[in-house]
Short mmCIF file of the C-alpha atoms (twelve columns), coordinates in Angstrom:
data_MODEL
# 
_entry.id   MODEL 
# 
loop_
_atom_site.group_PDB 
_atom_site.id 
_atom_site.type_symbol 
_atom_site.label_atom_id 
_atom_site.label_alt_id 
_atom_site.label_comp_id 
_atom_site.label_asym_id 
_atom_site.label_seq_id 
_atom_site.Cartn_x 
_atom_site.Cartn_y 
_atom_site.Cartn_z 
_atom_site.pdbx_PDB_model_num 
ATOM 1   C CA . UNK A 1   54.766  103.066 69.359  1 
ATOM 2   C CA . UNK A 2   53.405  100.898 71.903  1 
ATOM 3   C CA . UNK A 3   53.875  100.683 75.449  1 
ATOM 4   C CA . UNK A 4   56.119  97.405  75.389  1 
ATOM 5   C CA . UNK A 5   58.412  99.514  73.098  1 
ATOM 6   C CA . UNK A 6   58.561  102.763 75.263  1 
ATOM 7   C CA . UNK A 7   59.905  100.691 78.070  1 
ATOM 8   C CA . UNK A 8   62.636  99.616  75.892  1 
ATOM 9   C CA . UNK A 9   63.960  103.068 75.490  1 
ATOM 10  C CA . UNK A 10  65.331  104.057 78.329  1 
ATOM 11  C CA . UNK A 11  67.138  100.747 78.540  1 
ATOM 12  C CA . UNK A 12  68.490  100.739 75.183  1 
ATOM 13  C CA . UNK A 13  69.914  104.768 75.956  1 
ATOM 14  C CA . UNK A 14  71.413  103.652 78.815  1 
ATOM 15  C CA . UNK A 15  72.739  100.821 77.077  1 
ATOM 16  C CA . UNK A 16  74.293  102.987 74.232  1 
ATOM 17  C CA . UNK A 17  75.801  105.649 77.054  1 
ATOM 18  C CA . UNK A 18  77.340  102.699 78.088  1 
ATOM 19  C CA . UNK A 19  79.200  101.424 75.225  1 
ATOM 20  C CA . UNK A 20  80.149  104.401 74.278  1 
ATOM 21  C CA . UNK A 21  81.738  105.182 77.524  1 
ATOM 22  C CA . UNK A 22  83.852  101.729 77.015  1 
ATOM 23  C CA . UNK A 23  84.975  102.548 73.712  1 
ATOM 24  C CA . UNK A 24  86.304  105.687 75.145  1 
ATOM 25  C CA . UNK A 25  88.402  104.457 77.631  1 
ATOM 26  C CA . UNK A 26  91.276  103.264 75.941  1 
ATOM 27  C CA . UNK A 27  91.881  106.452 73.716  1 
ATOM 28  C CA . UNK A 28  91.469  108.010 77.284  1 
ATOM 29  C CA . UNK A 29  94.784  106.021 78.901  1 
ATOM 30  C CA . UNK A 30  96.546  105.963 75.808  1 
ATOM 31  C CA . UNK A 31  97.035  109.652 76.553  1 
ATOM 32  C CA . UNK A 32  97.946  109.728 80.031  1 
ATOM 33  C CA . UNK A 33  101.181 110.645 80.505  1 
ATOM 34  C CA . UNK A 34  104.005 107.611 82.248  1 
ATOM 35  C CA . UNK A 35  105.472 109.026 85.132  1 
ATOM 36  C CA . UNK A 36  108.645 110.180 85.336  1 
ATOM 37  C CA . UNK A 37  111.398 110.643 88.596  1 
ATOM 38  C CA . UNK A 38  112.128 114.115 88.971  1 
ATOM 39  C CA . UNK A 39  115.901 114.980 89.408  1 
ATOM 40  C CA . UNK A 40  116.650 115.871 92.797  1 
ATOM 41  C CA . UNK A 41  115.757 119.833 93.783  1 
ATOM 42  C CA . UNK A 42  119.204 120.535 95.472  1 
ATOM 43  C CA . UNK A 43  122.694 119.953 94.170  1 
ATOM 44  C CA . UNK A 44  124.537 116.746 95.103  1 
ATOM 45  C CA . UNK A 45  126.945 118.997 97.384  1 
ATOM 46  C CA . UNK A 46  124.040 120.113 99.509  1 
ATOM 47  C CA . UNK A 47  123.379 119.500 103.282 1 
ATOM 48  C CA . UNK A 48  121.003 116.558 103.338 1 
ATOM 49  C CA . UNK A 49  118.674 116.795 106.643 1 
ATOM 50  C CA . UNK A 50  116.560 113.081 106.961 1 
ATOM 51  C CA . UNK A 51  113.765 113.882 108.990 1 
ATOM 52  C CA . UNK A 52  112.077 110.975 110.585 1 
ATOM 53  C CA . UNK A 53  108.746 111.009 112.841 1 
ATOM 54  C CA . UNK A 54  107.808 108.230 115.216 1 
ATOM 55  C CA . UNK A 55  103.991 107.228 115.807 1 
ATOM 56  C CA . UNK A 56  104.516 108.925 118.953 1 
ATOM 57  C CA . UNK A 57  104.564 112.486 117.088 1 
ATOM 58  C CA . UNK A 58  108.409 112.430 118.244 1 
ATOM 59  C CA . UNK A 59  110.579 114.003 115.208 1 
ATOM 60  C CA . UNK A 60  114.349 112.977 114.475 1 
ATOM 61  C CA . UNK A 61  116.904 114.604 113.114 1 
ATOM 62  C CA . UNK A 62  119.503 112.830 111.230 1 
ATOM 63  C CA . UNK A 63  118.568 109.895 114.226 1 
ATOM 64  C CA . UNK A 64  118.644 112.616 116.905 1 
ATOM 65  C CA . UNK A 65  115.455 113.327 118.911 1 
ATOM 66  C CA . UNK A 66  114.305 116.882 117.998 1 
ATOM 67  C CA . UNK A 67  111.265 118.892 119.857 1 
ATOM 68  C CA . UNK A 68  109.287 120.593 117.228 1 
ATOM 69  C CA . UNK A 69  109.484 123.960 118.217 1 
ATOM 70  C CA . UNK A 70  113.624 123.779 117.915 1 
ATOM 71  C CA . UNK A 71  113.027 121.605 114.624 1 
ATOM 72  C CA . UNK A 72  110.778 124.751 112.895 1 
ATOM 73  C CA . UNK A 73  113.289 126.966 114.084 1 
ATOM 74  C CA . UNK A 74  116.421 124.655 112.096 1 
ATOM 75  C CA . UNK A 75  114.201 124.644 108.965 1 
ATOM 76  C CA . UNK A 76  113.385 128.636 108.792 1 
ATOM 77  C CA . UNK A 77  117.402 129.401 109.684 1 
ATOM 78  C CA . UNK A 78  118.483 126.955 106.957 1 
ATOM 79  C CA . UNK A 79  118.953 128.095 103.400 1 
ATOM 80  C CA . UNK A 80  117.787 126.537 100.128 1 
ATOM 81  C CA . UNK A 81  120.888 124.879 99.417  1 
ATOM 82  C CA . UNK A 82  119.680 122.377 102.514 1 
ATOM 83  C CA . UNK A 83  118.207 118.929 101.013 1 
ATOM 84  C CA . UNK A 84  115.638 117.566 103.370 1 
ATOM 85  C CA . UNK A 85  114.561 113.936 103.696 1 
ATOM 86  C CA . UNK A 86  111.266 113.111 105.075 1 
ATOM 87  C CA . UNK A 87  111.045 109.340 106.287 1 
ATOM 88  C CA . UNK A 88  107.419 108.992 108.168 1 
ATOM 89  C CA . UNK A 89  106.954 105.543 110.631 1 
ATOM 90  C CA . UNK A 90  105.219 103.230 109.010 1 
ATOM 91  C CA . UNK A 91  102.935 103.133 111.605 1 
ATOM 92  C CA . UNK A 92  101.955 106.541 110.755 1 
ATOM 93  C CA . UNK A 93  98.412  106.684 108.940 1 
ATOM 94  C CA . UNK A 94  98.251  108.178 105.488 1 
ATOM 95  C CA . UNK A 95  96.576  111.442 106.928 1 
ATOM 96  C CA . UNK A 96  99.394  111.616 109.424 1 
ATOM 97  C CA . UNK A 97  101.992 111.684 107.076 1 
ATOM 98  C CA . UNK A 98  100.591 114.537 105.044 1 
ATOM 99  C CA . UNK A 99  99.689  116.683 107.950 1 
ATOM 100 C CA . UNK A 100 103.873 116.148 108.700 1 
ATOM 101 C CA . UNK A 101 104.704 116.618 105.059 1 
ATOM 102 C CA . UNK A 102 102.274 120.038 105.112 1 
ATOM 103 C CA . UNK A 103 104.165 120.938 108.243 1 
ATOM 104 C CA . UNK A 104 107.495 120.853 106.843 1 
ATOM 105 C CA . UNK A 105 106.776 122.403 103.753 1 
ATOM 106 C CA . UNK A 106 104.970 125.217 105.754 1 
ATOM 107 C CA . UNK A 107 108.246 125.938 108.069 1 
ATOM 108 C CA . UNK A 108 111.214 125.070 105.407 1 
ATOM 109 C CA . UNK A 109 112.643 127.402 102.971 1 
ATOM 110 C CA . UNK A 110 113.123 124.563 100.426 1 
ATOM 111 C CA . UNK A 111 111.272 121.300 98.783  1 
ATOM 112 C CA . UNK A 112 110.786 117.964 101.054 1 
ATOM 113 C CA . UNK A 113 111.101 115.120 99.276  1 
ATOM 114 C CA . UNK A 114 108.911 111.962 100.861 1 
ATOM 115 C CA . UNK A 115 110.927 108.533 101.262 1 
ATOM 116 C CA . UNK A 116 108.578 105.694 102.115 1 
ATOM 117 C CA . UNK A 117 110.955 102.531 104.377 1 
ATOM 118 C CA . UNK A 118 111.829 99.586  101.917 1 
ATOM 119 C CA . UNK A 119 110.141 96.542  103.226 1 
ATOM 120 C CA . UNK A 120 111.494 93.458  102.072 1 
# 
């Protein structure tokens, strides 16, 4: 082989690893699974809580001003037939809303199910 056709190698793999990664892909998606809704955790007759937290860090309960202390004490007294709804601000950054969603989960006896504000 000469020279001129040594450089060509590398290209033409790289080439090849390419292609072959593009045919792939579509066997790849075809076997992702479509997402599904989940049926809610909690019976229809449950106590529904909606939880709401302003960009000031303030929580609501049910549209009542709740200190967090008093709020983590609710959630650990409440049982697991209790249904809560967790609607962040939208002003709240992504990393806010899971450090309130980890929060929650960490002081409630049962699942919290995240409702993102409708904006039409």
């Amino acid at each position: 082989m000469t020279d001129g056709t040594l450089a060509l190698v590398p290209s033409l793999a790289a080439a090849l690893s390419v292609l072959t990664a593009v045919a792939a892909l579509p066997g790849l998606l075809v076997g992702a699974p479509e997402p599904t809704l989940r049926l809610p955790v909690a019976p229809a007759t449950a106590l529904v809580l909606v939880l709401a937290k302003s960009n000031s860090g303030v929580w609501y309960a049910n549209g009542t001003p709740v200190p967090q202390l008093q709020l983590a004490r609710r959630l650990r007294q409440q049982g697991p037939t209790l249904r809560i709804r967790f609607l962040p601000s939208p002003g709240l950054t992504t990393a806010q809303v899971s450090e309130a969603m980890a929060w929650l989960r960490r002081h409630s006896r049962t699942a919290v199910q995240l409702e993102l504000a409708h904006q039409g």
